[in-house]
N, C-alpha and C positions, 0 to 999 in steps of 0.2 A: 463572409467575414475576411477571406484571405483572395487572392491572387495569386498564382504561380509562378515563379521566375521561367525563364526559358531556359531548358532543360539540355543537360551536357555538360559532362562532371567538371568542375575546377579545382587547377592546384592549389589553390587558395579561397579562404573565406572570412569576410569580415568579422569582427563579433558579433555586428547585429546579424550579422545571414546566419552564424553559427548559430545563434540564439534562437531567432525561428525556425530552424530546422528543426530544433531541442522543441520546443514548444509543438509546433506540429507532428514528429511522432510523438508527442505525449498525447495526443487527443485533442489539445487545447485552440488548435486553427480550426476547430469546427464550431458549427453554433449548437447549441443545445437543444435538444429536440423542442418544436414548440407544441406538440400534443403530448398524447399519450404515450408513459415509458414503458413498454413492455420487457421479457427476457431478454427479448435479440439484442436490445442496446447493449444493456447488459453482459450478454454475451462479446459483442463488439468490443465495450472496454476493455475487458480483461483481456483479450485473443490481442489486441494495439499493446495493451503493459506488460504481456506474458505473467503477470503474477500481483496479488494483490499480499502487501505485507500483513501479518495479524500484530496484534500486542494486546496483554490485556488490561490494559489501563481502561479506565471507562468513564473518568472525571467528567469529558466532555460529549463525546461519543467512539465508539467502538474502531480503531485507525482502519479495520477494513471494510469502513459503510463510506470512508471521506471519499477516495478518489474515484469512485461511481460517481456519487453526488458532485465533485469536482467540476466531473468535465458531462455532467447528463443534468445538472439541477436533480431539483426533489422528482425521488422514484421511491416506488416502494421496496422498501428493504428488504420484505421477506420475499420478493424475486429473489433476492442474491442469496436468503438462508436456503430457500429451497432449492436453487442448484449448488451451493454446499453442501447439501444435505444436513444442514445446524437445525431445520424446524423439525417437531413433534409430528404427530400425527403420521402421515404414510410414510417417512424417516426410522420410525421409532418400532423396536422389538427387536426379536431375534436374529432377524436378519438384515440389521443394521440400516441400510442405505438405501435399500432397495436398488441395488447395481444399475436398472437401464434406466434409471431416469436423475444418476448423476452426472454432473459436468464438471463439477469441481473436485479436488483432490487436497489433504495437505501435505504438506512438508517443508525439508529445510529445505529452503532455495535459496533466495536471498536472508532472510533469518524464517523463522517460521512462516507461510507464507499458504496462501489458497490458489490453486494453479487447475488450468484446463486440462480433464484426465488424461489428456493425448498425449502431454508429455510424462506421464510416469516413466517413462521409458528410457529417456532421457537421464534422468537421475538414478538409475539403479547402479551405476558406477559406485557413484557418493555411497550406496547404502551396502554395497559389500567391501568398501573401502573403509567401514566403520572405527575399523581400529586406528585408524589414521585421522580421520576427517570428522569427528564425533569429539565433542569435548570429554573433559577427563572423569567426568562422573559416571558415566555412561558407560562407557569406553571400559572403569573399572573395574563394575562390575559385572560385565562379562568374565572377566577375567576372574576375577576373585568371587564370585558368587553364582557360579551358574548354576547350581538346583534351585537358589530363587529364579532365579531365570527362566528355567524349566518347568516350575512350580507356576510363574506366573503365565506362562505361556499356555500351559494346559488350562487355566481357569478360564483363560480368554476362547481358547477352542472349546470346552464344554458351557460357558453361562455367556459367553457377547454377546451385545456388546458390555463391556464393563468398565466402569467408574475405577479410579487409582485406589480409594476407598475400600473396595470390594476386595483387595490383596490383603486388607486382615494384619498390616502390618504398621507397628505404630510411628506416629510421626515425633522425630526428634526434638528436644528443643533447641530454637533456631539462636544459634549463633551470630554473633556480632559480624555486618558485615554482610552478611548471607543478602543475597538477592530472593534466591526460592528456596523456601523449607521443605524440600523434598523429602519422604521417605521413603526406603528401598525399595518400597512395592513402585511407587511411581519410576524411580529410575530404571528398574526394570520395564516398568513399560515404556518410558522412556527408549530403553534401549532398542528393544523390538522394534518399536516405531523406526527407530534411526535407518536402524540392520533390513525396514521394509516386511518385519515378519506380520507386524499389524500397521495396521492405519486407522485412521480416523473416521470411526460410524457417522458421528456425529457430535453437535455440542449440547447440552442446556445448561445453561445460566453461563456459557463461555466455558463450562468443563468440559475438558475431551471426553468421548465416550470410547475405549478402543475394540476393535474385532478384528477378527483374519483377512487380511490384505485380499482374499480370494471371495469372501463376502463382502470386500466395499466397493474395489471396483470393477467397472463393469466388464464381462466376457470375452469380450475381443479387444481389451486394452489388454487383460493381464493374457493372453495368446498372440499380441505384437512381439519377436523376438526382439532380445536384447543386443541392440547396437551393442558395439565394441567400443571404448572406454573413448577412444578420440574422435570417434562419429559422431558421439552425443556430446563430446567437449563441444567439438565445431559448431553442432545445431544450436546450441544453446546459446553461442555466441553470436548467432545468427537473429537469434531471439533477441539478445542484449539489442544488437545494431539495429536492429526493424526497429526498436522501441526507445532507442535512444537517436538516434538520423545524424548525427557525427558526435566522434567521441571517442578518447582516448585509449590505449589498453588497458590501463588500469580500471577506466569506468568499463569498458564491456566485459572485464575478468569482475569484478564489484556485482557486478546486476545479479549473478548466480553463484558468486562466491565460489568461482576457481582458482583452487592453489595457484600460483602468481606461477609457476613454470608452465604449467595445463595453457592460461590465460596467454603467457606469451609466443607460447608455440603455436594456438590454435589461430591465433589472431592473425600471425605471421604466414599460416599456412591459406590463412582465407584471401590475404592479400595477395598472397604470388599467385592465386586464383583469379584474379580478379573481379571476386566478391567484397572485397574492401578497396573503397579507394583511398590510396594513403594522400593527404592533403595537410596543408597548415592552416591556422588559425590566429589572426592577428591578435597577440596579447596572450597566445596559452603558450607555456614553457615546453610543449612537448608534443610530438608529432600527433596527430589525429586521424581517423577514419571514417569518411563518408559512405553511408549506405547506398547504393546507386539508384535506388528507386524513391528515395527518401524526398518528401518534398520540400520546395524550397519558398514559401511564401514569401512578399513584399511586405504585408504588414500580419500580425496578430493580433485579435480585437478579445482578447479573454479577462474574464474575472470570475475570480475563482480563492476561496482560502482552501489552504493546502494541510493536511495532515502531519505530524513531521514525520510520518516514514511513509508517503508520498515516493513514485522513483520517479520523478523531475526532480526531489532536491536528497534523496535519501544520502547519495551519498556526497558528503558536506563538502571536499572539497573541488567536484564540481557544481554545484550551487555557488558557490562563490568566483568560480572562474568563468561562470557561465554568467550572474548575474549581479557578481559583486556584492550578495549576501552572505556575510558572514553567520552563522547559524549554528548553536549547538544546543541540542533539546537537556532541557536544567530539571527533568523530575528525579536525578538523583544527588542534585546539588544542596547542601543546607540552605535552608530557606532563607537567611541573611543573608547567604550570598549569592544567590539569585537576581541573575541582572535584569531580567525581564518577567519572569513569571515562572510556575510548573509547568501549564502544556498551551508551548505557543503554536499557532499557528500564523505561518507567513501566509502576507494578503499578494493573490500577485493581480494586475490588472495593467491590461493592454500586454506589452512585453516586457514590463519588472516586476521585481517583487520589491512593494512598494510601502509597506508598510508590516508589522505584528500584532498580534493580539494574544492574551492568556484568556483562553476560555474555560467554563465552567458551567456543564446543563444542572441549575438546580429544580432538578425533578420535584421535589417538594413544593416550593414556592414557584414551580411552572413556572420558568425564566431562564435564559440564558445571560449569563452573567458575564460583564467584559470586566477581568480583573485588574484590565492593565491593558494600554495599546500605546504603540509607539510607530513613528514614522520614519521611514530612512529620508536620510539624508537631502534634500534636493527634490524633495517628493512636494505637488502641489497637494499642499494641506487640506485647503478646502473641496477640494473635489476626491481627493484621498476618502476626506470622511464619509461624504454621499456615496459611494461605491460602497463603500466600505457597510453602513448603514445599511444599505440597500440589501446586501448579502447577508448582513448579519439577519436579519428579518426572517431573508427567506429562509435561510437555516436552522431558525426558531420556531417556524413554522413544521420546517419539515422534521424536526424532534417533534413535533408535541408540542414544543412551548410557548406562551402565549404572548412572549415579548421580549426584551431586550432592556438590559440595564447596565450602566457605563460607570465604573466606579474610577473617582479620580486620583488613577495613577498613569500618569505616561505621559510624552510631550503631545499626545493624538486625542486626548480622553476628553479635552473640554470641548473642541470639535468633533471627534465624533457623539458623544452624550447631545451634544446639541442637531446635529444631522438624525440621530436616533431620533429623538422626540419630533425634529419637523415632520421627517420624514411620514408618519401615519396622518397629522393633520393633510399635510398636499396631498397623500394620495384620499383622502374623505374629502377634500375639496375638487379636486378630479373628478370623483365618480357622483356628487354634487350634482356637475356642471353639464355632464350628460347622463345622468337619471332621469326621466319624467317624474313628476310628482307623484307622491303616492294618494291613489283617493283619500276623504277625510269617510 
């Protein structure tokens, strides 16, 4: 798909060169496997991202199933629930996770996030930094409540793993405004989670389940000692740069969400190392850094629709620097004022992001529903839609669902609706033209 530029750092880089460096450490300069997806890929993407974002929105599908399927096509999912340990069965009971046969972790990283157990280690700064680094609900009641705290902690050491539920305490009524009707049993566990006292057994139905951090992960992760506070700043920034291949301090302080002083000192510190190469980039207002082993492709051949907390475009205002899409996700906007839809996703294809769509899996009527789709700017429409179609297909497929339906809203929607419905006719005429007859 790609070819290599000839290697040897420069002080400079175009936007298009910046842009496929950005796309290639996302994963996106590879082709997609053309057999069988097993774990390892699997494995592969997340170790390239360092972290897959959660949310629990479920409209369309689940944000941490898209950028596997992104950059691997249709896999099966429950690879990835089973090395988060989110599936039933040998996941499930007392002893939560069954420690040697996890690989994934959660926590705050970038926001909630699923991450390879290796770096727990990494983050344990953040979780005794709690009183700082922890939002203010959390954060509180430690302070102001700790026999719940204590109370909920013990219930989690004699009955884990256990449901927020199982704290026996009632949930308030939710306030105007409120994002999550927590009640203090959950903020307590909330908290513990933050502080690293528990973590995350497992999920069902997306509910956390919580247990003792020394029942989830596995043995020789929680007897890795604890780097010092600016060891694991560094690595982790190390992580940003491998997965992001140039890129600003504020994008590699963003990817793990270090206080903005952490992010400028570590970043400063990796440069006088000569682990960042500091470089410019025509058209970004602000100094940048190349990872020196980062590849530099001539061309990118990807298509792909993206999640919106995807980290190729998570954080927005490089997504717009990088590809001139402006982008901000509207599931908390009123619905009249909603410019594009509740949950879009950017289409990118080749090296733009070239189009949006509001999707919607209606499980019931087995269909993926295009609410709305619109085309940037300058974008070849008609070949926009066939890609576009093409994808959308496949991603209906690999839900479950057994087709695609284009409702007319958006300047894209009469051409794609129309690329949607060729599209199954050509490919029955394809498979037509070299089928043998079948006997009568």
């Amino acid at each position: 798909m790609t070819s290599d530029a000839v290697s040897g750092p420069p002080a400079q880089l175009t936007a298009g060169a910046a842009r496929r460096i950005a796309l290639a450490a996302q994963g996106f300069a590879t082709p997609r496997p053309a057999g069988r997806i097993d774990a390892r890929h699997i494995r592969k993407v997340i170790t390239t991202l360092g972290l897959l974002q959660l949310d629990s929105v479920n409209v369309f599908c689940r944000s941490h199933y898209m950028p596997v399927f992104s950059r691997l096509g249709p896999y099966p999912r429950g690879l990835l629930d089973a090395l988060a340990a989110h599936s039933p069965g040998p996941f499930a009971g007392r002893s939560g996770a069954r420690p040697g046969r996890r690989a994934l972790f959660e926590y705050w990283a970038h926001e909630a996030s699923l991450l390879p157990v290796e770096l727990q280690p990494l983050l344990r700064w953040r979780m005794a930094r709690w009183s700082s680094e922890a939002w203010g609900g959390i954060a509180a009641i430690a302070r102001d409540n700790p026999v719940l705290v204590d109370e909920v902690l013990q219930l989690v050491t004699d009955q884990g793993p256990v449901r927020a539920a199982q704290t026996g305490v009632e949930r308030p009524a939710r306030q105007p405004g409120e994002m999550w009707n927590w009640h203090d049993g959950k903020t307590a566990l909330e908290y513990l989670f933050f502080a690293g006292q528990v973590s995350a057994a497992g999920r069902v139905n997306f509910e956390r389940l919580y247990d003792l951090t020394q029942r989830v992960l596995p043995a020789e992760i929680l007897a890795t000692p604890t780097p010092a506070e600016p060891d694991a700043q560094r690595e982790l920034v190390r992580v940003a740069a491998r997965a992001l291949g140039v890129a600003t301090e504020p994008d590699l302080g963003d990817y793990f969400r270090l206080p903005r002083a952490a992010s400028k000192a570590r970043v400063a510190e990796l440069a006088a190392a000569g682990e960042l190469l500091p470089v410019t980039v025509d058209g970004w207002p602000a100094p940048a850094y190349l990872w020196p082993a980062a590849r530099r492709p001539r061309r990118v051949q990807a298509r792909a629709l993206l999640s919106p907390f995807d980290s190729l475009i998570w954080f927005r205002d490089r997504t717009e620097r990088i590809f001139g899409f402006r982008y901000r996700i509207e599931i908390y906007t009123p619905a009249a004022k909603r410019v594009h839809g509740y949950y879009v996703l950017p289409f990118l294809l080749g090296e733009s992001l070239v189009a949006r769509v509001d999707l919607k899996s209606d499980r019931q009527a087995g269909m993926l529903r295009v609410q709305a789709a619109f085309a940037e700017p300058g974008a070849d429409r008609a070949h926009v839609a066939a890609e576009l179609a093409a994808e959308l297909r496949l991603t209906a497929a690999w839900l479950g669902l057994s087709g695609v339906v284009v409702a007319p809203r958006g300047d894209l929607a009469a051409e794609l609706a129309a690329a949607v419905t060729a599209g199954p006719a050509l490919a029955a005429a394809g498979a037509a033209a070299v089928m043998p007859p079948v006997p009568g």
